[in-house]
VMD Tcl script that builds the backbone (N, CA, C; Angstrom):
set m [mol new atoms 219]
animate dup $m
set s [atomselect $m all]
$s set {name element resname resid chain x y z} {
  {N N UNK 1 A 0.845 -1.168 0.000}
  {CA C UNK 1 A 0.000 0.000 0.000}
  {C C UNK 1 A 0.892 1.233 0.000}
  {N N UNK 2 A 0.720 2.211 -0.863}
  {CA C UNK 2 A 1.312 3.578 -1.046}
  {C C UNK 2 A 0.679 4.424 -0.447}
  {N N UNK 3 A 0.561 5.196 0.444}
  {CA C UNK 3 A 0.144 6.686 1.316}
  {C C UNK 3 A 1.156 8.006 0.891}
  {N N UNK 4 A 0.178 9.032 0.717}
  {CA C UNK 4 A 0.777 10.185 0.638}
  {C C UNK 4 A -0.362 11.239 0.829}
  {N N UNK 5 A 0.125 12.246 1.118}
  {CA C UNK 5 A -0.950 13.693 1.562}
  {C C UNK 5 A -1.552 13.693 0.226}
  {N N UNK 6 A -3.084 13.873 0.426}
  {CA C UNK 6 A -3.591 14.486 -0.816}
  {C C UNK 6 A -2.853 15.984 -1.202}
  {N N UNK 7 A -2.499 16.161 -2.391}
  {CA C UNK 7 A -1.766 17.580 -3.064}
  {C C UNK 7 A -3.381 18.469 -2.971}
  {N N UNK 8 A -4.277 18.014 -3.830}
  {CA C UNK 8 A -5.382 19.353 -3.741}
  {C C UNK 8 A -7.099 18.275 -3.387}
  {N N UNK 9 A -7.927 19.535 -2.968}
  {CA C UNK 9 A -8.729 18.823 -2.945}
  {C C UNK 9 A -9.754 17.539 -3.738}
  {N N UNK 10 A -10.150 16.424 -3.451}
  {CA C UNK 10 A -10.542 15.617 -4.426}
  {C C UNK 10 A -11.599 14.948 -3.521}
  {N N UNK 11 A -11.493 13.570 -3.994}
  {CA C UNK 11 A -12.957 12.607 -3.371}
  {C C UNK 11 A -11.762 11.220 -3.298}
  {N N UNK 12 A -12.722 10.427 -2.573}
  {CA C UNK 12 A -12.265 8.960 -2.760}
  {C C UNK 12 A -12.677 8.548 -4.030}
  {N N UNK 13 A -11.902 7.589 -4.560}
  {CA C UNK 13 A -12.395 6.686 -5.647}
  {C C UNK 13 A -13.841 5.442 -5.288}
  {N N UNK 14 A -13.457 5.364 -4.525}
  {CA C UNK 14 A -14.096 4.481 -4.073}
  {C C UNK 14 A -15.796 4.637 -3.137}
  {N N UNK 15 A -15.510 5.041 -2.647}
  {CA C UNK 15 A -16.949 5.852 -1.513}
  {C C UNK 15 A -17.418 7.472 -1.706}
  {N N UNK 16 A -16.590 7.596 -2.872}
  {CA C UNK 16 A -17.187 9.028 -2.870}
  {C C UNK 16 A -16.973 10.411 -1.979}
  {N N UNK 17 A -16.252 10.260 -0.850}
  {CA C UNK 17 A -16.484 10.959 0.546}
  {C C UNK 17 A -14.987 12.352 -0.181}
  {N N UNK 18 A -15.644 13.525 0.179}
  {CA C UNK 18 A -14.637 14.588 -0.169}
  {C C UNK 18 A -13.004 14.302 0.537}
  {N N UNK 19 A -12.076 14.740 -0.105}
  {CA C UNK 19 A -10.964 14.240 1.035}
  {C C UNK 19 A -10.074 15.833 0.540}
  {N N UNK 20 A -10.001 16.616 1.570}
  {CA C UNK 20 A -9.156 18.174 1.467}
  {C C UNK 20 A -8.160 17.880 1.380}
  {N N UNK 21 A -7.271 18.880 0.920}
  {CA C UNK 21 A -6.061 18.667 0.512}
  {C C UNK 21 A -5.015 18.737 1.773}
  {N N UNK 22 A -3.779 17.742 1.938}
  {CA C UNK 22 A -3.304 17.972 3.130}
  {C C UNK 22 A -3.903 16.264 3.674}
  {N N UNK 23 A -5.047 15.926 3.799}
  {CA C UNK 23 A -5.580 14.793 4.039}
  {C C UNK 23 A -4.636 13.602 3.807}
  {N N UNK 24 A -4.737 12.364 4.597}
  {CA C UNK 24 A -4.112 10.927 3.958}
  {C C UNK 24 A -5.248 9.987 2.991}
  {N N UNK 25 A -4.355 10.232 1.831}
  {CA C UNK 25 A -4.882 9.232 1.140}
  {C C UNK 25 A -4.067 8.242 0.675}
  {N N UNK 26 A -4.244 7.014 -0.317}
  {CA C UNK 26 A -3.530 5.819 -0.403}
  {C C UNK 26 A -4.010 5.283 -1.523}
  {N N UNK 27 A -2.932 3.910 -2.105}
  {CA C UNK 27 A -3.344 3.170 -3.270}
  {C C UNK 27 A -3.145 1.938 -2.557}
  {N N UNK 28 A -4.246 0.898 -2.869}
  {CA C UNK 28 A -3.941 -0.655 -2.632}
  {C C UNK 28 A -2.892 -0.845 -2.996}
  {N N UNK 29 A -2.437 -2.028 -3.388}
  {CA C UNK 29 A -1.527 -2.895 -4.900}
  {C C UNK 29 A -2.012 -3.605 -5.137}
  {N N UNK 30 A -2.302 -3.580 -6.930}
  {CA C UNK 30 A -3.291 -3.795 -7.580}
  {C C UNK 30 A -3.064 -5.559 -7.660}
  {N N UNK 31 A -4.465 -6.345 -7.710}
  {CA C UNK 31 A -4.966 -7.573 -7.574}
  {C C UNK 31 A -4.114 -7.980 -8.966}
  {N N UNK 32 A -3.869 -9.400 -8.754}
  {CA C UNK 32 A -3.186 -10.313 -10.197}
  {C C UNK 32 A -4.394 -10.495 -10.681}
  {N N UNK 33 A -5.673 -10.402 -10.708}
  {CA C UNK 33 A -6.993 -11.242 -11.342}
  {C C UNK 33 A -7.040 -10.522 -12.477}
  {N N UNK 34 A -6.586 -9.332 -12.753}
  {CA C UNK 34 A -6.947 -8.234 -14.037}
  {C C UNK 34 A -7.476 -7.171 -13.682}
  {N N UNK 35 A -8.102 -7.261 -12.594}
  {CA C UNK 35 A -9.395 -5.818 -11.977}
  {C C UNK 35 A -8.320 -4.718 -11.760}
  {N N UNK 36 A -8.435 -3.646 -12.454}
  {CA C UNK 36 A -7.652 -2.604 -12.106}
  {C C UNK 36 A -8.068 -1.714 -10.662}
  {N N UNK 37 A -7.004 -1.521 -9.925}
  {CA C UNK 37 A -7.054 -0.481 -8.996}
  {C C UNK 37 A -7.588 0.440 -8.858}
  {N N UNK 38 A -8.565 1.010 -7.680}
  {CA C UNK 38 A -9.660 2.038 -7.750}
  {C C UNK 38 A -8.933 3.090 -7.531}
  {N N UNK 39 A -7.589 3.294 -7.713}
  {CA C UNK 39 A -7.066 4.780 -8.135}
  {C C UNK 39 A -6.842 5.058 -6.146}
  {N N UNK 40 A -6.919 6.473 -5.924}
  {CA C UNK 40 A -6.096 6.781 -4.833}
  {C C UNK 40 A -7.579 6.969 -3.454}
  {N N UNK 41 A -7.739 6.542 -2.424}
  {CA C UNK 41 A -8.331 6.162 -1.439}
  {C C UNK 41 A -8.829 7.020 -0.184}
  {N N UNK 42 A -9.835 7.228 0.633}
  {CA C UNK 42 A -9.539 8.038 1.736}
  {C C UNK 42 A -8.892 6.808 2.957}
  {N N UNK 43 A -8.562 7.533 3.820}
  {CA C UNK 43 A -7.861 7.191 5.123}
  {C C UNK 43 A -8.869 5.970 5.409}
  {N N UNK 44 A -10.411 6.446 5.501}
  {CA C UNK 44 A -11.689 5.000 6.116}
  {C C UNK 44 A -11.148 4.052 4.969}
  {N N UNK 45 A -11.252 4.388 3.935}
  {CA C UNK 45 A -11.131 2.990 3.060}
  {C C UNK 45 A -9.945 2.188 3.188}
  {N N UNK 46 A -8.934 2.841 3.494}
  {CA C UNK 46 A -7.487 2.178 3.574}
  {C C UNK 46 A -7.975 1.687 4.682}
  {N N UNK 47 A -8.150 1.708 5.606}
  {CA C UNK 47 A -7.981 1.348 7.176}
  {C C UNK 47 A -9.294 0.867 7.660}
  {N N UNK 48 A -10.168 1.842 7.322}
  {CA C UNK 48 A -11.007 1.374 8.507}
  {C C UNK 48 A -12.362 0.944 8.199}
  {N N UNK 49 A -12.653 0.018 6.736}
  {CA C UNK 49 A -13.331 -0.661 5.801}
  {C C UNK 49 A -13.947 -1.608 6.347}
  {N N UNK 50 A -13.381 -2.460 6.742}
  {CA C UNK 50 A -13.339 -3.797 7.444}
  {C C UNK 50 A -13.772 -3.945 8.943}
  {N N UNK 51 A -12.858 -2.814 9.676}
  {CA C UNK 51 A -13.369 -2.980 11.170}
  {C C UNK 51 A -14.069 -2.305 11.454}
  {N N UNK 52 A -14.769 -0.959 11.108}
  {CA C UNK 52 A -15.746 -0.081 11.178}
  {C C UNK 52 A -16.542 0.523 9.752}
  {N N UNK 53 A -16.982 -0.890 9.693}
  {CA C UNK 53 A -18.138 -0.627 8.197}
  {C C UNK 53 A -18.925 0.194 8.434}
  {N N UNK 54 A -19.465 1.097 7.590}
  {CA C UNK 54 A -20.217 1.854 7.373}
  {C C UNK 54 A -21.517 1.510 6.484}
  {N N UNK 55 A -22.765 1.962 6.430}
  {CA C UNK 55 A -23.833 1.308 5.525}
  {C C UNK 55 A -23.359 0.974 4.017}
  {N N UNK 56 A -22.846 2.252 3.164}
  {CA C UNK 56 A -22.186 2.439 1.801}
  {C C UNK 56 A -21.471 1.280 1.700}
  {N N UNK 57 A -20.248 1.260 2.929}
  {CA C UNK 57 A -18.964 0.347 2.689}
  {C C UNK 57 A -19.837 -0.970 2.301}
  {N N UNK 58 A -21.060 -1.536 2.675}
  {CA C UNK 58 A -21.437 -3.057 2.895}
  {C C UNK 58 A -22.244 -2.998 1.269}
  {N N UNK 59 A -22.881 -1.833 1.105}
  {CA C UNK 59 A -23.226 -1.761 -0.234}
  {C C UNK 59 A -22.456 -1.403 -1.241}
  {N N UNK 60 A -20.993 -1.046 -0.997}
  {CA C UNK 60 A -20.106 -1.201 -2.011}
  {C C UNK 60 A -19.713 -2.670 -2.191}
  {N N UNK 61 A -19.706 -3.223 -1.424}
  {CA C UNK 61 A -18.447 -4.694 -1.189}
  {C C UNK 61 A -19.578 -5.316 -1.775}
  {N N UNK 62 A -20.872 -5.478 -1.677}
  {CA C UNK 62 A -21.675 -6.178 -2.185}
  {C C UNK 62 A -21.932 -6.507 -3.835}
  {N N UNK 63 A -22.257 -5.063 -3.959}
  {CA C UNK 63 A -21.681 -4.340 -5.575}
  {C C UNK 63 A -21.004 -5.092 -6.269}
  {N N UNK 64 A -19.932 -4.928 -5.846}
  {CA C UNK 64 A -18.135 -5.291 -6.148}
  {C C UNK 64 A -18.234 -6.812 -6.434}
  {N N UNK 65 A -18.770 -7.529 -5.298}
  {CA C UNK 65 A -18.547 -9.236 -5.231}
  {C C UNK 65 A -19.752 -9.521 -6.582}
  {N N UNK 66 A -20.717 -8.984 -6.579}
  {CA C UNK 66 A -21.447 -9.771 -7.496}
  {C C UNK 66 A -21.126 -9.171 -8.836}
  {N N UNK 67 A -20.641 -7.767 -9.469}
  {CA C UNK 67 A -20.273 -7.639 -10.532}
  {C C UNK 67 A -18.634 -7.953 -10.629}
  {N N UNK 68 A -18.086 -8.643 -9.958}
  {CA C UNK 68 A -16.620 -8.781 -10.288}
  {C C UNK 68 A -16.871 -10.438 -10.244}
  {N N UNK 69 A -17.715 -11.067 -10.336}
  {CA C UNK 69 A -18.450 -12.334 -10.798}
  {C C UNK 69 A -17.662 -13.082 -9.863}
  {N N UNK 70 A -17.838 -13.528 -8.893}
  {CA C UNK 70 A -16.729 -13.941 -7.322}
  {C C UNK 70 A -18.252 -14.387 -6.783}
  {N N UNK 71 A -19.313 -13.637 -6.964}
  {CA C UNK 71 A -20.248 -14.211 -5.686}
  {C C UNK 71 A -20.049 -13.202 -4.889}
  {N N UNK 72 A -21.511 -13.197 -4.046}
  {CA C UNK 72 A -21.343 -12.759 -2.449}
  {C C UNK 72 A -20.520 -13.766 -1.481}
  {N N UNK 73 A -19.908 -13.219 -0.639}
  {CA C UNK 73 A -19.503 -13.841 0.367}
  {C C UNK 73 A -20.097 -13.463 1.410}
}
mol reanalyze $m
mol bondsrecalc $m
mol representation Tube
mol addrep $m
């Protein structure tokens, strides 16, 4: 995983959520399956996805599993 200050203001790739400039944002490293990388991240998505889901986060991952043809888990 790559982290660096956001340079100007932007959004997550991923959840949408504004992230100011100055902010931590991040890149996964991208999956061997082919699925390209959702580009650069806020701080919740890097980190705190998993242990403090949010409503969105469960309707993204859901999203994700059934159009990235994997199934729900």
């Amino acid at each position: 995983m790559r982290t660096r200050t956001a340079p100007a203001d932007s959004s997550c790739h991923l959840c949408t959520t504004p992230v100011a400039a100055g902010e931590l944002v991040g890149r996964i490293h991208q999956p061997r399956t082919g699925i390209r990388h959702p580009g650069w991240l806020c701080a919740h998505c890097l980190y705190d996805r998993r242990s403090k889901p949010r409503r969105l986060d469960l309707l993204l991952r859901l999203f994700h599993q059934l159009f990235a043809g994997g199934g729900v888990r």
